[in-house]
GUTOR-475099 format. One line per 5 residues: number of its first residue (from 1); their letters; for each residue x, z, y of N, C-alpha, C, O. Coordinates in nm, 3 decimals. Example, Ala and Ser with C-alpha at 12.3 -4.5 7.8 and 13.67 -1.06 7.14 Angstrom:
GUTOR-475099
1	AS	1.319:0.780:-0.569:1.230:0.780:-0.450:1.320:0.780:-0.330:1.424:0.846:-0.332 ~ 1.285:0.708:-0.225:1.367:0.714:-0.106:1.290:0.787:0.003:1.341:0.804:0.114
END
This chain:
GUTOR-475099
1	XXXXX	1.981:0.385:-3.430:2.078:0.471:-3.366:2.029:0.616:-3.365:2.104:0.712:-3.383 ~ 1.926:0.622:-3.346:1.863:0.773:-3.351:1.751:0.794:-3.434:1.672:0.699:-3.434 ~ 1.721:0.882:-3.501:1.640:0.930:-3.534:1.569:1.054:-3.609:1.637:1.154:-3.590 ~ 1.480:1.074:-3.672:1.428:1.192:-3.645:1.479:1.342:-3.746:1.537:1.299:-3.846 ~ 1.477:1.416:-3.747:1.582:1.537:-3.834:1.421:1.573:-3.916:1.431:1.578:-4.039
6	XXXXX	1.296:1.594:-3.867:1.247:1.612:-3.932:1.147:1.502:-4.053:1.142:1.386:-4.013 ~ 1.082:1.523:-4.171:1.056:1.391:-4.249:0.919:1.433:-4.266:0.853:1.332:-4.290 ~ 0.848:1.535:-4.265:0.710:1.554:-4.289:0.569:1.462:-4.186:0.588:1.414:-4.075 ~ 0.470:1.459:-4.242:0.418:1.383:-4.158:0.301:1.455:-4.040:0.225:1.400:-3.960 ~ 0.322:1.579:-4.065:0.243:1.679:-4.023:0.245:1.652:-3.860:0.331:1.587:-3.800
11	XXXXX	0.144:1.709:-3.809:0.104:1.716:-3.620:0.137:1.514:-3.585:0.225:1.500:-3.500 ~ 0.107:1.441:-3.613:0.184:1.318:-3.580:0.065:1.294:-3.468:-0.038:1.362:-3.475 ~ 0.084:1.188:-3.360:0.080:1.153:-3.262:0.084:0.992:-3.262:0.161:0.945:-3.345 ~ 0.013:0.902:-3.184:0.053:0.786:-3.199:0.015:0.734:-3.004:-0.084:0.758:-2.935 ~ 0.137:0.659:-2.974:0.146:0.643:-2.833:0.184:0.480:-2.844:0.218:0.423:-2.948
16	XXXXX	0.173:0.427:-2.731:0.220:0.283:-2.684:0.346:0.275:-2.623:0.345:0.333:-2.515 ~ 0.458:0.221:-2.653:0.580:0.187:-2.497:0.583:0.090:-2.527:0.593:0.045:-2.641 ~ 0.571:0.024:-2.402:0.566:-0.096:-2.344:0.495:-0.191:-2.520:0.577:-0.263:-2.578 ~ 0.411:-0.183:-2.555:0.350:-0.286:-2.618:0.372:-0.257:-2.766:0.324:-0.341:-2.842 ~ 0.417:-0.187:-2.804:0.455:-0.108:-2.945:0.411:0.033:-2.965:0.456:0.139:-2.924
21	XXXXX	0.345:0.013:-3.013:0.280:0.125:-3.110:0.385:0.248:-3.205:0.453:0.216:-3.302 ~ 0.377:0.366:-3.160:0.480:0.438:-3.172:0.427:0.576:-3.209:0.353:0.634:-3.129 ~ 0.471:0.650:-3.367:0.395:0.757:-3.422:0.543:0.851:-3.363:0.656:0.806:-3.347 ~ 0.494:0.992:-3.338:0.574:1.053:-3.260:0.483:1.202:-3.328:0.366:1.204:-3.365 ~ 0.595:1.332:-3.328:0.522:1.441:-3.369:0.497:1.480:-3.209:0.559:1.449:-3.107
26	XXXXX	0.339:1.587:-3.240:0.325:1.622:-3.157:0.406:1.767:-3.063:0.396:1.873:-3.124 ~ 0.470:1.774:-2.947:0.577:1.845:-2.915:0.628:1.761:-2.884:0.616:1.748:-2.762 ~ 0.684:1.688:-2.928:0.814:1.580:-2.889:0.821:1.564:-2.760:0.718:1.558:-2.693 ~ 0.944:1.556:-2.705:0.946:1.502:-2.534:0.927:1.304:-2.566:0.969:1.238:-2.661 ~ 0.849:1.259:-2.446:0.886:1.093:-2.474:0.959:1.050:-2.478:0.930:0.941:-2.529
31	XXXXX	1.088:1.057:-2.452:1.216:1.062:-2.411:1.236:1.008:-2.564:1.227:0.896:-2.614 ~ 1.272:1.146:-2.619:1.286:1.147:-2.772:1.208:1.050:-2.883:1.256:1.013:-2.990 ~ 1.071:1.018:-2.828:0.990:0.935:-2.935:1.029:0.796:-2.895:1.037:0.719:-2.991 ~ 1.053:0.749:-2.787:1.147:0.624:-2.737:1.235:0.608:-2.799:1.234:0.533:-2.896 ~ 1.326:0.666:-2.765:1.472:0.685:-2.886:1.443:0.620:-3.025:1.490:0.515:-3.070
36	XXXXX	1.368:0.693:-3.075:1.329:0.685:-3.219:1.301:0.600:-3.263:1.351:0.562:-3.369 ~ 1.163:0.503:-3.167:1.156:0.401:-3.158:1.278:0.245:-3.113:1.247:0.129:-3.142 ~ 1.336:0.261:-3.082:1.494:0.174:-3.041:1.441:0.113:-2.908:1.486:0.003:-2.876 ~ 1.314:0.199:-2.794:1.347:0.149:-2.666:1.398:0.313:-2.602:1.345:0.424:-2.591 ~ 1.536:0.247:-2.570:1.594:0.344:-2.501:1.658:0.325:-2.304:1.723:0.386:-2.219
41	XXXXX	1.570:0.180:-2.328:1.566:0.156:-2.169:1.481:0.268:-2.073:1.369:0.275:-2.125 ~ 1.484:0.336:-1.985:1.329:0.391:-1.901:1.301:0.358:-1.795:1.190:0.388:-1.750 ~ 1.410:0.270:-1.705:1.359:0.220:-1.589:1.494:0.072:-1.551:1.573:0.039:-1.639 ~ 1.494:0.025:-1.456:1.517:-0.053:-1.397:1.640:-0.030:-1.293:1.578:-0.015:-1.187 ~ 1.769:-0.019:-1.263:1.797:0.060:-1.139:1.758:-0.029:-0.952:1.794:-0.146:-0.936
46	XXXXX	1.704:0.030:-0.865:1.648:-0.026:-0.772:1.749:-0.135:-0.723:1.707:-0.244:-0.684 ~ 1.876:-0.106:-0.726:1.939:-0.215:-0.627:1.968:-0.331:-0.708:1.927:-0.446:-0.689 ~ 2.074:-0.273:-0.840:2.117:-0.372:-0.917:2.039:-0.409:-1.015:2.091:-0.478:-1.103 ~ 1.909:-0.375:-1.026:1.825:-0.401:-1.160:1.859:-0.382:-1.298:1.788:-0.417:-1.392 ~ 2.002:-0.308:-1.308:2.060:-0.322:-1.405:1.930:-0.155:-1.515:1.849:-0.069:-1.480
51	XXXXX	1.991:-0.200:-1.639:1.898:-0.157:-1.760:1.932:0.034:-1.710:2.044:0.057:-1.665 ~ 1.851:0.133:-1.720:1.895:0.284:-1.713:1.808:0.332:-1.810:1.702:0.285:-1.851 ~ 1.904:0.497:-1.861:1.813:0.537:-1.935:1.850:0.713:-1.943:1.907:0.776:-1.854 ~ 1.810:0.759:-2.048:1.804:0.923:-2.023:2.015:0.936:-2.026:2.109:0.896:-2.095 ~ 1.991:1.021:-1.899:2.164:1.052:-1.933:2.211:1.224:-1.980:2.303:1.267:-2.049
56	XXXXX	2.087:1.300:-1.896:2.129:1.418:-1.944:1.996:1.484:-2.058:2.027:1.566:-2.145 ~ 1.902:1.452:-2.048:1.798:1.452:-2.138:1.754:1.614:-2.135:1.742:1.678:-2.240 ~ 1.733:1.665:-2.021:1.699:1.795:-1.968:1.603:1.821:-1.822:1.534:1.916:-1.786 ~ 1.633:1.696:-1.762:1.566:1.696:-1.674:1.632:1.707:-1.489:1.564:1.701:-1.386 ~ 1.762:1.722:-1.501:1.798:1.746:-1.425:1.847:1.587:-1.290:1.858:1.586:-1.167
61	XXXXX	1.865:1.467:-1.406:1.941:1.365:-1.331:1.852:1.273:-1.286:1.887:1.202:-1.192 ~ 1.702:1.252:-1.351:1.626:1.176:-1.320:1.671:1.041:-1.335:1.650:0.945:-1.261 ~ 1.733:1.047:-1.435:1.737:0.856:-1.505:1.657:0.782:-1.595:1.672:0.662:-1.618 ~ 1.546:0.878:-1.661:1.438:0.874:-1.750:1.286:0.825:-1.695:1.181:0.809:-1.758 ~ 1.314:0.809:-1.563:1.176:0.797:-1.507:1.055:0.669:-1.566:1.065:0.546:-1.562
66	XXXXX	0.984:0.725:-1.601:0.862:0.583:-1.653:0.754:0.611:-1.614:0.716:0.720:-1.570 ~ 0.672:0.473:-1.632:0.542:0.483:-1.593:0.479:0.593:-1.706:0.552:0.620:-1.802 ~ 0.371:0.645:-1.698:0.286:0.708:-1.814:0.140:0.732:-1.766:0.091:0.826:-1.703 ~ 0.099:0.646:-1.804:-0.043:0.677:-1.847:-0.139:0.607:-1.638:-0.231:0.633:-1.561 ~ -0.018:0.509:-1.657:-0.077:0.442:-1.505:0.008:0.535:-1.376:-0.006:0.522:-1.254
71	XXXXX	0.118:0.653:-1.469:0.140:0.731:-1.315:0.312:0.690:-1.308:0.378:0.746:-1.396 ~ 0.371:0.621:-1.237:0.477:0.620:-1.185:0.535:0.773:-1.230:0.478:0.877:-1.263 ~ 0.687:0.733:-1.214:0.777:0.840:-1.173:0.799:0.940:-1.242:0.865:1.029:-1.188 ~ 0.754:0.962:-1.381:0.729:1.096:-1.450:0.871:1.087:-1.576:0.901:0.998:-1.655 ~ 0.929:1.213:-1.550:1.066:1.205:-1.632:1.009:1.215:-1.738:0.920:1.298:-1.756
76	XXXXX	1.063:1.100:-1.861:1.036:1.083:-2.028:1.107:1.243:-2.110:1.058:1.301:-2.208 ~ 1.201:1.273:-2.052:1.257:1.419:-2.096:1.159:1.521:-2.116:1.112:1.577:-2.215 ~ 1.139:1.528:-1.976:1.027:1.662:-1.951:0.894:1.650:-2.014:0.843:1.759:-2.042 ~ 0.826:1.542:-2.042:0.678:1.518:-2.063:0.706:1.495:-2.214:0.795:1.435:-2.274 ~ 0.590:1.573:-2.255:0.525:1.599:-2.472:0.442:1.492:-2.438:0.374:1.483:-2.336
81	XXXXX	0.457:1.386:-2.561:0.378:1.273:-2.626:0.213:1.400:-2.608:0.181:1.518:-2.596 ~ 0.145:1.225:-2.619:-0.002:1.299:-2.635:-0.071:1.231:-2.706:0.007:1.135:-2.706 ~ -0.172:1.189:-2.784:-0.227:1.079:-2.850:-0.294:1.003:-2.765:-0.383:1.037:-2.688 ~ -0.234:0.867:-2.789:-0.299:0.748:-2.712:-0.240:0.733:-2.577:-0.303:0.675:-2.488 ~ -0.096:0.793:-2.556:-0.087:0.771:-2.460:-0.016:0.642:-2.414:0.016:0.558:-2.498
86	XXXXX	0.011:0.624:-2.266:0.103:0.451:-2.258:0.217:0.492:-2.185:0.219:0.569:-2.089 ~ 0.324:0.425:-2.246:0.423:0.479:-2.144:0.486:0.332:-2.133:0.509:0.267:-2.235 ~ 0.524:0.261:-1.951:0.600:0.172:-1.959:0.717:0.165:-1.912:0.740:0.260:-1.837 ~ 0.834:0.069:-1.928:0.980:0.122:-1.879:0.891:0.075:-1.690:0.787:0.016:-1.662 ~ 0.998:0.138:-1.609:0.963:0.102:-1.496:1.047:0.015:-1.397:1.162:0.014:-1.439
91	XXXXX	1.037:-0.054:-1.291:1.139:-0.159:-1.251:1.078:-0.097:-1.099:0.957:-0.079:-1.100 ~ 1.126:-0.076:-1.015:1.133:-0.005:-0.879:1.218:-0.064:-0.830:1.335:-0.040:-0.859 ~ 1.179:-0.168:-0.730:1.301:-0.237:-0.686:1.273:-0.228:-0.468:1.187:-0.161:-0.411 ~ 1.355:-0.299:-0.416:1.321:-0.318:-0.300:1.228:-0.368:-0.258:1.165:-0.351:-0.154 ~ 1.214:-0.434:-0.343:1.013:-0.522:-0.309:0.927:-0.470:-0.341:0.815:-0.504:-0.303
96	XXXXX	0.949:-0.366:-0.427:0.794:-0.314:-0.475:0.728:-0.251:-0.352:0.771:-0.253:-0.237 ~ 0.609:-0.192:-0.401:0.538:-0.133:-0.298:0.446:0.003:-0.357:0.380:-0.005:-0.460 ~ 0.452:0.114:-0.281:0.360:0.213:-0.380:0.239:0.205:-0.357:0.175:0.182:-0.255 ~ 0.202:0.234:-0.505:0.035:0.184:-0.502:-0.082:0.338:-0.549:-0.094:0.407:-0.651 ~ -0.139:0.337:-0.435:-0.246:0.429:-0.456:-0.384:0.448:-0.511:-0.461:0.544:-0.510
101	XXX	-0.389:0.337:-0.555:-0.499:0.279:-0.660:-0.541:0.397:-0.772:-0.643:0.396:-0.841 ~ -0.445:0.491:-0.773:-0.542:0.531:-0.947:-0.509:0.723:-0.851:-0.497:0.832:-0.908 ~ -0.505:0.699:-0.721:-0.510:0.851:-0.642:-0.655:0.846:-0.617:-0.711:0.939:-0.558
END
């Protein structure tokens, strides 16, 4: 469904979502290297669990939110791939609990 306008292999990047290995130029928002890749899920919605994902892709609506790199909450829009990084979709539900483990 999406993918990339540019074809060179120059600045490339290689990151994890959720368990897939994913080459991404460097610059790219995650947002965009997701896409590319065909996970375009980024989180979970809290009540209905139902699937969400980037709606305005700027930063403004906060439907992009994923784990990255062990940190909750970080919009896939706003944040540039980095090498080696992990990004997972996130599921935030009524049961969860926040965890301060990696503060």
């Amino acid at each position: 469904m999406f993918r990339s306008l540019q074809d060179d292999d120059r600045d490339l990047v290689t990151l994890n979502v959720n368990g897939q290995m994913v080459t991404a130029r460097k610059g790219q928002s995650v947002w965009s290297a997701m896409a590319v890749a065909g996970q375009v899920e980024t989180r979970k919605a809290a009540l209905s669990g139902e699937a969400r994902s980037a709606y305005c892709a700027m930063g403004v609506c906060f439907e992009c939110m994923v784990n990255i790199d062990g940190l909750p909450n970080q919009q896939a829009c706003l944040r540039r791939v980095a090498d080696g990084m992990k990004v997972l979709t996130q599921d935030i539900s009524e049961d969860t609990e926040a965890d301060d483990a990696g503060l």
